[in-house]
N, C-alpha and C positions, 0 to 999 in steps of 0.2 A: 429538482429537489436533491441538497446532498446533507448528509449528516454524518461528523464525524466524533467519538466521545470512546473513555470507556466503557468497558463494559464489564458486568458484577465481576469475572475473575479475573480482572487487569488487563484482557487481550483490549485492543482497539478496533473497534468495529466501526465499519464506512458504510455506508447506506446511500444509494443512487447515481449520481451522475457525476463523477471527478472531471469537469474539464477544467477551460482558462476560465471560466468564470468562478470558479469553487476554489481554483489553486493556490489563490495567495494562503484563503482562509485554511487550509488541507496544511499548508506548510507552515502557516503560524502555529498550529495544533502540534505538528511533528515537530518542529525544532524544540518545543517545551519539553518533549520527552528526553530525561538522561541520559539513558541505557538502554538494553536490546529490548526491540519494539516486536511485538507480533501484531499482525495486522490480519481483523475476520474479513474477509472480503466476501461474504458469503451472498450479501443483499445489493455487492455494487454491480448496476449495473452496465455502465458505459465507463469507459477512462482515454481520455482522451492525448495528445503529445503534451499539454499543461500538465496532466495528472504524471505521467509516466518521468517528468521531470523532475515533479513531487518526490516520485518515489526515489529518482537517482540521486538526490541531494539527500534526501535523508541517511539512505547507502552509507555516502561518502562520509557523512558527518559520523554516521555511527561508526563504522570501520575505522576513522583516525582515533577511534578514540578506543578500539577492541571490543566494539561492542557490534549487532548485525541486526537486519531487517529481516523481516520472516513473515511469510504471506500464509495466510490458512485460508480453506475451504472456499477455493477459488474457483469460478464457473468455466467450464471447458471454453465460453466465447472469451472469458476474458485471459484465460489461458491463452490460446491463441493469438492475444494479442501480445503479451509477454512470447512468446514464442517468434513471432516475426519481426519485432525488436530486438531480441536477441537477449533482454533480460531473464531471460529464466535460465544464461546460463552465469547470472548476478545475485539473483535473489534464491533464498530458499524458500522453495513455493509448494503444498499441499492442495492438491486439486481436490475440488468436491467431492470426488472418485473417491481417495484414497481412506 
């Protein structure tokens, strides 16, 4: 199961499983956004090297353009994964923690 949309105060919320099979549709969703994206990652809970591609593309797309990706209430596992890719020294990332 994956679910991406916004949510009542404009952030984007993902829900469940971002692999290849979710990714095209993850990145259809993200390229329609304008400007800086904040992303609730609070309910996802696998991301796979599909998803994580997701995320680099929209990056790049937002950053030519002055705008940035922004990840909130992110779970330590999926922390972790951003952390041994090396993205979390890319993205601005708020762990569930904080």
């Amino acid at each position: 199961m994956f679910e991406i949309d916004f949510g009542e105060d404009g952030v984007i919320v993902v829900v469940g499983r971002l692999d290849a099979a979710e990714a095209d549709r993850a990145q259809a969703f993200l390229d329609e956004v304008p400007g800086a994206c904040v992303l609730d990652m609070q309910k996802l809970e696998y991301i796979s090297s599909a998803g994580l591609g997701v995320l680099l593309k929209t990056h790049k797309r937002l950053t030519a353009v002055g705008s940035g990706l922004k990840m909130i209430k992110v779970s330590s596992h999926i922390n972790d994964i951003f952390k041994y890719s090396g993205f979390d020294r890319l993205f601005e990332i708020e762990t569930a923690d904080d």
